[in-house]
C-alpha positions in Angstrom: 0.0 0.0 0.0 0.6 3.1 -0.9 0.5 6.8 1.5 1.2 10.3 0.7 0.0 13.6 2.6 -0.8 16.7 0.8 -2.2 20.2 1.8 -5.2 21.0 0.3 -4.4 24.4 -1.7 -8.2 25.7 -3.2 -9.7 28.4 -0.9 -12.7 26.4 -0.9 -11.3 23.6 0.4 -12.3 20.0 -1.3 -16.2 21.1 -2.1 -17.5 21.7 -5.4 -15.3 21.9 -8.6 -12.2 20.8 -6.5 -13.8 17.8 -5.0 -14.7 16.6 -8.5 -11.8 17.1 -10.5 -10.6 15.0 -7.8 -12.8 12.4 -7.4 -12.7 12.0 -11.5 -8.9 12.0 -11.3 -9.3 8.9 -8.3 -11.8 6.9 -10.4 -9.7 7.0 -13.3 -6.4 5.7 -11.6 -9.1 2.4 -11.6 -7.1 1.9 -8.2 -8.8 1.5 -4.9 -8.2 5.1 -3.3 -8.8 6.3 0.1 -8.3 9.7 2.0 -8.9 11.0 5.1 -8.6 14.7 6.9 -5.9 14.6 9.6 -6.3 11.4 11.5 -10.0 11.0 10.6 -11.6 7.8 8.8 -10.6 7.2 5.2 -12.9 7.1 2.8 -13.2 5.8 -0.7 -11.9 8.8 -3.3 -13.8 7.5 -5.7 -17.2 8.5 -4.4 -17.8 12.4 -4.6 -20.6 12.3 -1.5 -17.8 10.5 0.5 -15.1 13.4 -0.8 -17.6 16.2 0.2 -18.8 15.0 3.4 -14.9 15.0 4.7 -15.6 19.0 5.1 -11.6 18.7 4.1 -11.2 22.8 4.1 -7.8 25.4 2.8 -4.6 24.0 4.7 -6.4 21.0 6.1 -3.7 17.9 5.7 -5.2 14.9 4.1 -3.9 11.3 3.7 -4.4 9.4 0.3 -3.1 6.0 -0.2 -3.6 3.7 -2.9 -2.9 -0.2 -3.4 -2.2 -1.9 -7.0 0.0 -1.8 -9.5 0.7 2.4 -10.4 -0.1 3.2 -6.6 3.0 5.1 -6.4 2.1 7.3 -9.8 -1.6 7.4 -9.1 -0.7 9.1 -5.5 1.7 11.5 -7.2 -0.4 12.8 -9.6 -3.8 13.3 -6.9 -1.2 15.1 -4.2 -0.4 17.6 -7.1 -3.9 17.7 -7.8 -5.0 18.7 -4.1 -1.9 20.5 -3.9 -3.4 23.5 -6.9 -5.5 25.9 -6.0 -8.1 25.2 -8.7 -10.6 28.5 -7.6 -7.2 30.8 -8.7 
C-alpha cells in the first residue's frame, strides 16, 4: 500500500469543482483510493458524497493512499492535484 500527505491548496477547500476534478482523477487511476482529513476515517476517493462530506477545508492535511499496480504514480499525480489551488 501506498501513502502520501498533501495540503489542500483551493480556498474552498475540497467542495465543489475541486472535489470533482478529484474524485474523477481517483476513479480513473481504476485503483482502490482512500483519503482521510488529519487522522479521521478514510474514505473511498472514488465517491464524490464520500469526498464532500470529509468538510476537508484550505490547509487542512489529508492522507491518500492507494494499493495496485501504479499506486506510487496514481498518489503522485492526486497530491499535485489537491496540492493546486483550482478556484485561482
Amino acid at each position: 500500500m501506498s501513502i502520501r500527505t498533501a495540503t489542500v491548496a483551493s480556498r474552498v477547500g475540497l467542495h465543489a469543482r475541486p472535489a470533482s476534478l478529484f474524485v474523477q482523477a481517483a476513479a480513473a487511476t481504476g485503483l482502490p483510493v482512500t483519503i482521510a482529513v488529519g487522522d479521521g476515517d478514510p474514505v473511498d476517493a472514488r465517491s464524490i458524497l464520500m469526498v464532500m462530506g470529509l468538510g476537508a477545508q484550505h490547509g487542512d492535511r489529508v492522507t491518500l493512499t492507494a494499493d495496485g499496480e501504479g499506486a506510487e504514480a496514481a498518489l503522485d499525480s492526486l497530491v499535485e492535484l489537491v496540492e493546486t489551488d483550482h478556484d485561482a
